[in-house]
N, CA, C and O atoms as a CHARMM CRD file, in Angstrom:
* protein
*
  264
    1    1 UNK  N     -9.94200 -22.86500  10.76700 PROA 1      0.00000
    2    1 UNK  CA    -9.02600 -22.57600   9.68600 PROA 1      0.00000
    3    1 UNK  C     -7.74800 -22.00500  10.29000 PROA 1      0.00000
    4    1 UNK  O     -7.82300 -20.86000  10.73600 PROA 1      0.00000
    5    2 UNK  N     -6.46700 -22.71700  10.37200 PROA 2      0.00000
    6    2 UNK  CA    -5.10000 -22.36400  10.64900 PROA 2      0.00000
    7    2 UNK  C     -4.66600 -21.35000   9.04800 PROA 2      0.00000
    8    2 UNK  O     -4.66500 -21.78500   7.89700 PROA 2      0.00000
    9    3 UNK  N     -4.35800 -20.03900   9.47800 PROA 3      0.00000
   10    3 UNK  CA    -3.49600 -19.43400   7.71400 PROA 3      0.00000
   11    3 UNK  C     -1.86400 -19.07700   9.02000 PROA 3      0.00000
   12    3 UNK  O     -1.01700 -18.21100   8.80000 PROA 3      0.00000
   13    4 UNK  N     -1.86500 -19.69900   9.83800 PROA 4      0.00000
   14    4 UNK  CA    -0.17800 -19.50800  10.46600 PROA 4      0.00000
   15    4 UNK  C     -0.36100 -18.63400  11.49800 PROA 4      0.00000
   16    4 UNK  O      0.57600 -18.95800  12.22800 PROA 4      0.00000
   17    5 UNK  N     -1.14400 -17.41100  12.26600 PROA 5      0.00000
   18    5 UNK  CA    -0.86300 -16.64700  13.13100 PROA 5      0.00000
   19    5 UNK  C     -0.69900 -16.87100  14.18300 PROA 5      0.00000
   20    5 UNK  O     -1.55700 -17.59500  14.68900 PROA 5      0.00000
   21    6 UNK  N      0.35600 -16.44000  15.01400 PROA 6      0.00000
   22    6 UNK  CA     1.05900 -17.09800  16.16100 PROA 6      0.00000
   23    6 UNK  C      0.08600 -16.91100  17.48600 PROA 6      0.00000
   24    6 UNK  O     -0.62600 -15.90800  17.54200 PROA 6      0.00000
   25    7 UNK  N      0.06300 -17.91700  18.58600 PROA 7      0.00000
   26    7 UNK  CA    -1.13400 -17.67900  18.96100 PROA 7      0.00000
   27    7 UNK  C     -1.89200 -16.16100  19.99300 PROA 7      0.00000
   28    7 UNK  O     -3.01200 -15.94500  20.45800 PROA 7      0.00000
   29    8 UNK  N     -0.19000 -15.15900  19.98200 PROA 8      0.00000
   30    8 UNK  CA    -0.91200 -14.20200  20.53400 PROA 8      0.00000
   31    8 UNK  C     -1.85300 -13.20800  19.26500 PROA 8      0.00000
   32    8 UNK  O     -2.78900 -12.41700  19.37600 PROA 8      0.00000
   33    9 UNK  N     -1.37400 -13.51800  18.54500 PROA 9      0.00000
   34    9 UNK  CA    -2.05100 -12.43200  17.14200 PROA 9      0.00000
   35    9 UNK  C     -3.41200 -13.18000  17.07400 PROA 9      0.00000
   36    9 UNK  O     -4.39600 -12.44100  17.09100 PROA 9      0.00000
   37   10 UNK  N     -3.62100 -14.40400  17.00600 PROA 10     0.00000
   38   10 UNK  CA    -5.05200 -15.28300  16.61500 PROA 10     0.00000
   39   10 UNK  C     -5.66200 -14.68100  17.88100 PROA 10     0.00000
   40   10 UNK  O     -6.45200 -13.81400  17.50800 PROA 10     0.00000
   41   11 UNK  N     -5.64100 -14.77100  19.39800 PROA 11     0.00000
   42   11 UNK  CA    -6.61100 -14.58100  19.98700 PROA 11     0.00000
   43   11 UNK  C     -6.79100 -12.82700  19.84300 PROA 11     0.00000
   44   11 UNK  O     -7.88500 -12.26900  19.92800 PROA 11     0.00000
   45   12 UNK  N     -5.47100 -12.10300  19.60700 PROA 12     0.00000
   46   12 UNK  CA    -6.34200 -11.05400  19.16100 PROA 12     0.00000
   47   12 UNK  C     -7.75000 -10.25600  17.51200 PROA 12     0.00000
   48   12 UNK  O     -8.69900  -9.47300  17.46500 PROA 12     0.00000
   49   13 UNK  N     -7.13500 -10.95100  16.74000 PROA 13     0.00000
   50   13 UNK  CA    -7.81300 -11.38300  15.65200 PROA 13     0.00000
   51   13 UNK  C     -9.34700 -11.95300  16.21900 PROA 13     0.00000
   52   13 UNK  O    -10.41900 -11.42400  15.92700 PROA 13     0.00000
   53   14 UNK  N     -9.19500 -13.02500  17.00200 PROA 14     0.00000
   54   14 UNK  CA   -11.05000 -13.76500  17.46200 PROA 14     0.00000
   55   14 UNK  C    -11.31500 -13.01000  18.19900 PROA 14     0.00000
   56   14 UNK  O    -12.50200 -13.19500  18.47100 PROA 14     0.00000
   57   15 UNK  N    -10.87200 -12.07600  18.83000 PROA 15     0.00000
   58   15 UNK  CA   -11.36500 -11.09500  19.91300 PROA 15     0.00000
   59   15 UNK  C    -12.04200 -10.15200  18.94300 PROA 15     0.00000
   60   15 UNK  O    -13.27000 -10.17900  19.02400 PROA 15     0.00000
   61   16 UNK  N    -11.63900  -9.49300  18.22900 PROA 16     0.00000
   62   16 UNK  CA   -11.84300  -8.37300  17.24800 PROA 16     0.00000
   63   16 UNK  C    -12.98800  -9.17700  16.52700 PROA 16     0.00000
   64   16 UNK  O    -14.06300  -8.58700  16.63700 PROA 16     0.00000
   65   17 UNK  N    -13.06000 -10.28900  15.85900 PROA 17     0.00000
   66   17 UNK  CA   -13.85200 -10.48800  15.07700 PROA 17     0.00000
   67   17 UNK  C    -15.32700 -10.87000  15.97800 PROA 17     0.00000
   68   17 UNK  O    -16.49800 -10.59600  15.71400 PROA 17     0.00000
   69   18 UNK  N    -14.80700 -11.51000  16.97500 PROA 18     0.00000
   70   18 UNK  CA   -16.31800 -11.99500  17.98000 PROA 18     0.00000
   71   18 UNK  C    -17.20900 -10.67500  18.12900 PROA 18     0.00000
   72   18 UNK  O    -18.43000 -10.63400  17.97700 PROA 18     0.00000
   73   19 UNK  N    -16.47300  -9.73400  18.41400 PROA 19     0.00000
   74   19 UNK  CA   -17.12200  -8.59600  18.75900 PROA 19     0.00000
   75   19 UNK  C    -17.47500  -7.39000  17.25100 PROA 19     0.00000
   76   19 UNK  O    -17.83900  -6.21600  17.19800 PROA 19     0.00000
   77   20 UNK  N    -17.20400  -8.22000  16.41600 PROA 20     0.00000
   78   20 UNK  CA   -17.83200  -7.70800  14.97900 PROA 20     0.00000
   79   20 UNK  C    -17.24900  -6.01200  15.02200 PROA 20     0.00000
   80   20 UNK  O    -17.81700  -4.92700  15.14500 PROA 20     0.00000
   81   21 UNK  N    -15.71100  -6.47700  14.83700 PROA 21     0.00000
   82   21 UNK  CA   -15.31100  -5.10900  15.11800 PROA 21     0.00000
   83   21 UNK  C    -14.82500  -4.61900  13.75200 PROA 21     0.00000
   84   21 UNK  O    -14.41600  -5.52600  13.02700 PROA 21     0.00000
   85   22 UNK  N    -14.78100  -3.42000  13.25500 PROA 22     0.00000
   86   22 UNK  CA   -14.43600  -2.79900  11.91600 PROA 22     0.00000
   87   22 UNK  C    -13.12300  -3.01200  11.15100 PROA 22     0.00000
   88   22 UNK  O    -12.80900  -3.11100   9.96500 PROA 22     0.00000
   89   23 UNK  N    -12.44500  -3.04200  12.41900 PROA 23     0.00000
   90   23 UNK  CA   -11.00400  -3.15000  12.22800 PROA 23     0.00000
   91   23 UNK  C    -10.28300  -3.25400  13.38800 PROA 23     0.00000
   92   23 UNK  O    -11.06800  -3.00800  14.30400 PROA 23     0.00000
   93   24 UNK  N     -9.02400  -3.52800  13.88700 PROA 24     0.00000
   94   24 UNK  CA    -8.02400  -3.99000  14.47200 PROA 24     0.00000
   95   24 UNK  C     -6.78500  -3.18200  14.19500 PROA 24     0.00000
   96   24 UNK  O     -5.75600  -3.46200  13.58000 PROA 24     0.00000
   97   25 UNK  N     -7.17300  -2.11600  14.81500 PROA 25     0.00000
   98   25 UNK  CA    -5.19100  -1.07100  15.46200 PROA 25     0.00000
   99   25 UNK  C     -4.26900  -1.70800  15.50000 PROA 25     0.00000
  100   25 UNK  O     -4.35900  -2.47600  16.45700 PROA 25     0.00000
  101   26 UNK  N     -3.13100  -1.86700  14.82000 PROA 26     0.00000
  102   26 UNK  CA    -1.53100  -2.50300  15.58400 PROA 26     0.00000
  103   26 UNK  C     -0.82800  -1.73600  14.91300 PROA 26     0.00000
  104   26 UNK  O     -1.11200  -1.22700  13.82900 PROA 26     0.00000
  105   27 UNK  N      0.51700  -1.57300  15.78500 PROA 27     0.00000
  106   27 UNK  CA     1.82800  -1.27700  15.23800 PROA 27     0.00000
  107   27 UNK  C      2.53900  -2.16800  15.19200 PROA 27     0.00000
  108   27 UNK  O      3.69400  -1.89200  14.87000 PROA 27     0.00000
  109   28 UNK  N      2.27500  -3.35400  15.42800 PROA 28     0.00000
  110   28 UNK  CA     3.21200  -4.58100  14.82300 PROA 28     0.00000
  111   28 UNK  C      3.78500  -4.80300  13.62300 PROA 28     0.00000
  112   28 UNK  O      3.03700  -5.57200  13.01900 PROA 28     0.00000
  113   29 UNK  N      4.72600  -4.52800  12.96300 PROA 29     0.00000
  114   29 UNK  CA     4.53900  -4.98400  11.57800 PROA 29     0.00000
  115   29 UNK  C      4.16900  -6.14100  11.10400 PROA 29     0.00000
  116   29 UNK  O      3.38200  -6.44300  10.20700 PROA 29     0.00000
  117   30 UNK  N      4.89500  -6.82200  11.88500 PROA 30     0.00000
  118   30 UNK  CA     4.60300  -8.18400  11.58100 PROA 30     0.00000
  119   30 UNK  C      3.82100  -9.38800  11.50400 PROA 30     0.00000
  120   30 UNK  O      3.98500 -10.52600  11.06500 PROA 30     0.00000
  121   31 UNK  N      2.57600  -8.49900  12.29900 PROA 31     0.00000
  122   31 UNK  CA     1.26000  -9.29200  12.37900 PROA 31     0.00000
  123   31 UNK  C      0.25600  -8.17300  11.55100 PROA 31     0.00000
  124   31 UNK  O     -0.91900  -8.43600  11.29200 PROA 31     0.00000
  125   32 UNK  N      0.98200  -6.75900  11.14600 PROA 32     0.00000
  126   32 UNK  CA    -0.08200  -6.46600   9.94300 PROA 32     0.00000
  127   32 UNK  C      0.64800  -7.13500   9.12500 PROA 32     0.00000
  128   32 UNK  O      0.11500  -8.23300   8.96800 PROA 32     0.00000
  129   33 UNK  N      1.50500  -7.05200   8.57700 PROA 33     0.00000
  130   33 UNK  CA     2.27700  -7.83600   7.13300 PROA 33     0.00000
  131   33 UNK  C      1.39000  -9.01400   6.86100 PROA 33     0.00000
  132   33 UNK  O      1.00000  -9.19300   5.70700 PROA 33     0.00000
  133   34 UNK  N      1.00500  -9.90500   7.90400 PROA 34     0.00000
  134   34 UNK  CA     0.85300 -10.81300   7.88400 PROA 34     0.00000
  135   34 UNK  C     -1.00900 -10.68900   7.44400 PROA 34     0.00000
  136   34 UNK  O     -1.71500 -11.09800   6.52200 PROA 34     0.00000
  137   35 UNK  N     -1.17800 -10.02700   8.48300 PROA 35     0.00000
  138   35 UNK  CA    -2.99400  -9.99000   7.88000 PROA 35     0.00000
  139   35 UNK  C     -3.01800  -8.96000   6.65500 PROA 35     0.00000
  140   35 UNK  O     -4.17700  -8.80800   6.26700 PROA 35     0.00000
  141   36 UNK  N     -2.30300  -8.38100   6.09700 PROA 36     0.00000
  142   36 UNK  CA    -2.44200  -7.71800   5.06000 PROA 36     0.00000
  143   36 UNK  C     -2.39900  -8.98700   4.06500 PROA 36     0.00000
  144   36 UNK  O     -3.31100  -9.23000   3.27500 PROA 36     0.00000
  145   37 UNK  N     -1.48400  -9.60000   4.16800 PROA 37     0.00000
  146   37 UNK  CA    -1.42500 -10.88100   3.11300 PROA 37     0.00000
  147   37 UNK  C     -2.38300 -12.20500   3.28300 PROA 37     0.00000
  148   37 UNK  O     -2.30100 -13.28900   2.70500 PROA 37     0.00000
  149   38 UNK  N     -3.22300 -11.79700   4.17000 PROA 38     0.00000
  150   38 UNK  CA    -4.26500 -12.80900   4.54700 PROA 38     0.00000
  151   38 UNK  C     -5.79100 -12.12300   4.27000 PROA 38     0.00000
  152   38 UNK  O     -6.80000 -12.78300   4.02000 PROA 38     0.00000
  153   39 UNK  N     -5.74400 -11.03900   4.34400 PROA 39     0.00000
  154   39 UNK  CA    -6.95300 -10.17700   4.44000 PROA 39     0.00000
  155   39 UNK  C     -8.36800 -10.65300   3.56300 PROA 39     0.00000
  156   39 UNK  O     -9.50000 -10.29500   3.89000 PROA 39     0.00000
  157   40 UNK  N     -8.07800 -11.47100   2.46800 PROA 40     0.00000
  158   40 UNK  CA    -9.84300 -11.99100   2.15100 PROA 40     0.00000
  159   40 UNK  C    -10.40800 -13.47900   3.41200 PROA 40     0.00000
  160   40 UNK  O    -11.44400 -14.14300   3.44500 PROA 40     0.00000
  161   41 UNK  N     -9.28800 -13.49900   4.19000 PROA 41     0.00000
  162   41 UNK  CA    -9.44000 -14.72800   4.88000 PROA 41     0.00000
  163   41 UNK  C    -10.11800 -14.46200   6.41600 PROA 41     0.00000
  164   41 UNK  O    -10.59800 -15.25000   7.23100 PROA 41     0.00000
  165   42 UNK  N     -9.87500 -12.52900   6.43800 PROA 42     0.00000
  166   42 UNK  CA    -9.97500 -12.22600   7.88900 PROA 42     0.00000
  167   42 UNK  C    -11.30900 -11.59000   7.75800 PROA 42     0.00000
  168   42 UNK  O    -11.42400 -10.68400   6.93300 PROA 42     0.00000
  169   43 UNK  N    -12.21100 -11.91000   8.38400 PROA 43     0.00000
  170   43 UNK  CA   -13.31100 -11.00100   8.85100 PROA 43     0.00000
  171   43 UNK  C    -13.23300  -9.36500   9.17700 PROA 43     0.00000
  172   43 UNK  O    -13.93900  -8.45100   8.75200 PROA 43     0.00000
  173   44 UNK  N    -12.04300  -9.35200  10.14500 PROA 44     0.00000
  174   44 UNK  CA   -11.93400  -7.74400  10.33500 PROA 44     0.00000
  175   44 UNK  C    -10.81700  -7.04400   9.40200 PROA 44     0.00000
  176   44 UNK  O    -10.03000  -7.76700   8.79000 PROA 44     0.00000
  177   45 UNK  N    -10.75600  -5.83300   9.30700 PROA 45     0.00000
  178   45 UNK  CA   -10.04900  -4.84100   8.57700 PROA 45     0.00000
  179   45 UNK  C     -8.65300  -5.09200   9.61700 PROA 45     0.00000
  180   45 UNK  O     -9.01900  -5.15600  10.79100 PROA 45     0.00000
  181   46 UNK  N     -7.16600  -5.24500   9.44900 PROA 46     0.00000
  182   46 UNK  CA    -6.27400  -4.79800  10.20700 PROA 46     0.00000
  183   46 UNK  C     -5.35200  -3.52900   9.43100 PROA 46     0.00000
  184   46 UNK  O     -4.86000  -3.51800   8.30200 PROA 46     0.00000
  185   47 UNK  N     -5.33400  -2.46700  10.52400 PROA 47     0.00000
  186   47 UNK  CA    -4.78800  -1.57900   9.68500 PROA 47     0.00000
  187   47 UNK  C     -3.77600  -0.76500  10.68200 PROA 47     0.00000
  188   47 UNK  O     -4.20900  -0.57100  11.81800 PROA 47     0.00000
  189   48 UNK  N     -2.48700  -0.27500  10.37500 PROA 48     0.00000
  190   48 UNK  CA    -1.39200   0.86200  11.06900 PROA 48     0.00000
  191   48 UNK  C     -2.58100   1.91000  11.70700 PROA 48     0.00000
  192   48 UNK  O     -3.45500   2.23700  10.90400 PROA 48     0.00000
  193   49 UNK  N     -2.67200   2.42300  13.00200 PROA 49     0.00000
  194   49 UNK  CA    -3.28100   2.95600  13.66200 PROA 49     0.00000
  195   49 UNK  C     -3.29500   4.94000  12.74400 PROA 49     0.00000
  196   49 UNK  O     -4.24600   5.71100  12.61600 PROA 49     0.00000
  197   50 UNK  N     -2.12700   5.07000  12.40100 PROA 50     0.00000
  198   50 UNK  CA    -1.68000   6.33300  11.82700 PROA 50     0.00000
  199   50 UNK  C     -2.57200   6.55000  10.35000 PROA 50     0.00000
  200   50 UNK  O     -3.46800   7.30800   9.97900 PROA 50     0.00000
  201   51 UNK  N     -1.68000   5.28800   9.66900 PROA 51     0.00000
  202   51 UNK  CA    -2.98400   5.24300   8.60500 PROA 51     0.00000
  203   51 UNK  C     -4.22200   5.20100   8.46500 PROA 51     0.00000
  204   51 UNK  O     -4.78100   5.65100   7.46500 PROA 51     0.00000
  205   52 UNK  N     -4.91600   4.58000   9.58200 PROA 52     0.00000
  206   52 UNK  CA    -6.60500   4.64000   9.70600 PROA 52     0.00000
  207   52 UNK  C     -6.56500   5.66700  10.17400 PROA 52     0.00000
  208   52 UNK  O     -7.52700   6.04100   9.50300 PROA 52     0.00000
  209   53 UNK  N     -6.21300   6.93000  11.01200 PROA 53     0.00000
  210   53 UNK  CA    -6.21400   7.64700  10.99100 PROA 53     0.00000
  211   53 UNK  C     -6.39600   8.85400   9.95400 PROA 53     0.00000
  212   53 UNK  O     -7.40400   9.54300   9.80100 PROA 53     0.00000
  213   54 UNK  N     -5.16500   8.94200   9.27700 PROA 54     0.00000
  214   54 UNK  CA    -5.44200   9.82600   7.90400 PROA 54     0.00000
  215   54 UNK  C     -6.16900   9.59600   7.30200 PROA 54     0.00000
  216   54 UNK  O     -6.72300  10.49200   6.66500 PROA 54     0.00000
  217   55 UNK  N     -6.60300   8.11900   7.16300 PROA 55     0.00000
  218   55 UNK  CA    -7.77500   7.76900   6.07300 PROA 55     0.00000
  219   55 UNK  C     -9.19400   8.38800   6.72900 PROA 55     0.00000
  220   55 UNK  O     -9.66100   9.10000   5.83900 PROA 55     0.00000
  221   56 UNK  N     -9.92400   8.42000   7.69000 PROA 56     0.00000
  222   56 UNK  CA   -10.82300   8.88700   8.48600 PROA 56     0.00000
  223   56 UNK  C    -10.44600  10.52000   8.45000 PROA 56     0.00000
  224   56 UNK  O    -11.38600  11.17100   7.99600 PROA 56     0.00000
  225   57 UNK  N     -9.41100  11.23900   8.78300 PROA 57     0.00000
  226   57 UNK  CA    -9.56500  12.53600   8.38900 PROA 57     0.00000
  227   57 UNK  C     -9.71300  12.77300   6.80400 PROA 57     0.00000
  228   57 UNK  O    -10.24200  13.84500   6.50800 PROA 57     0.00000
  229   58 UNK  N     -9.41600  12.13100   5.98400 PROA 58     0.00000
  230   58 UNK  CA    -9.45200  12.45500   4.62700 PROA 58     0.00000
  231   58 UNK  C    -10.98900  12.15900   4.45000 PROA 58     0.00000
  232   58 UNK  O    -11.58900  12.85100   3.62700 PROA 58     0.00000
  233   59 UNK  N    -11.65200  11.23300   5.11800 PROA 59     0.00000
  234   59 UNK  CA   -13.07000  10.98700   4.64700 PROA 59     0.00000
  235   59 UNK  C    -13.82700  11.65800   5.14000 PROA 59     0.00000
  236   59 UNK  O    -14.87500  11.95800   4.56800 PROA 59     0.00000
  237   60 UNK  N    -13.39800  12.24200   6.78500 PROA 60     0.00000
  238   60 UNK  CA   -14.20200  13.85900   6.90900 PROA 60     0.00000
  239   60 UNK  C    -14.08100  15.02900   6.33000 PROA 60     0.00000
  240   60 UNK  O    -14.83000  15.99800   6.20600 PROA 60     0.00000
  241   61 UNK  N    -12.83500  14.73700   5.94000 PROA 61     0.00000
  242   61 UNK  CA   -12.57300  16.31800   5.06800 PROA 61     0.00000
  243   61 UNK  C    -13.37400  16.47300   3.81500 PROA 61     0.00000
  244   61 UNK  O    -13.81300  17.55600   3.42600 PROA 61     0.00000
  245   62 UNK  N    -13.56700  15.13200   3.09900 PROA 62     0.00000
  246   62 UNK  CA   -14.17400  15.24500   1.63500 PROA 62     0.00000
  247   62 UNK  C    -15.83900  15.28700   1.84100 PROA 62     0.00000
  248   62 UNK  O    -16.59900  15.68400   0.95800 PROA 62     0.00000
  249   63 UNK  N    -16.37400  14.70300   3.46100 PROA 63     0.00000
  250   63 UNK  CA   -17.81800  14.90400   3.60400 PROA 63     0.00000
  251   63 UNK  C    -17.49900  16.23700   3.89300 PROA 63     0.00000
  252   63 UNK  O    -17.47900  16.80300   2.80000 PROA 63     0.00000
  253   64 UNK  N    -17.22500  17.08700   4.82400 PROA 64     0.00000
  254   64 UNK  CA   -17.21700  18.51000   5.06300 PROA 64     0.00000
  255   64 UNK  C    -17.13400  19.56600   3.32000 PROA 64     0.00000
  256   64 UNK  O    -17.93300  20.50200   3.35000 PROA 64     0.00000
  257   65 UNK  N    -16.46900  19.49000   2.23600 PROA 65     0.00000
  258   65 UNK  CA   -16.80800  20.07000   1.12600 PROA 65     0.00000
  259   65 UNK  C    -17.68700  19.61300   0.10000 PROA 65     0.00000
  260   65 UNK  O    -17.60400  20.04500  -1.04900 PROA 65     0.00000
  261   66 UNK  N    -19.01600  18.26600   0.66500 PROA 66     0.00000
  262   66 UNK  CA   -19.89200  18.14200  -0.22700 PROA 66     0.00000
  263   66 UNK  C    -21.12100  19.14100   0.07800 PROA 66     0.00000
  264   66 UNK  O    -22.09100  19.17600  -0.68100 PROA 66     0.00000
C-alpha cells in the first residue's frame, strides 16, 4: 500500500512497525503532519517526542493519585 511517504519516512515507518513498536518519535513536521493524516492506515502511533512526553507524565501523575 503506497499513501505517498517519501522513501526515507517509509523505511522508517517499516522499521517501527516490523518491530511492533508503540510509536515512532520525530520532530519532523512534515512526516508527522503527514502520518497524523494517515494514522488509521499506520500500524504504529507517530507522535512529537515532547508531546508523548507530557502525555506519559500526565498518565503517571493520574496513576500516582488513584
Amino acid at each position: 500500500m503506497s499513501i505517498g511517504f517519501k522513501p526515507f519516512y517509509a523505511l522508517h515507518l517499516a522499521s517501527a512497525e516490523s518491530v511492533v513498536a508503540e510509536v515512532l518519535l520525530t520532530t519532523d513536521d512534515k512526516f508527522l503532519s503527514k502520518a497524523k493524516r494517515n494514522k488509521n492506515k499506520l500500524r504504529v502511533r507517530v507522535e512529537n517526542p515532547v508531546i508523548w512526553f507530557l502525555e506519559v507524565i500526565q498518565i503517571a501523575d493520574s496513576n500516582d493519585e488513584s
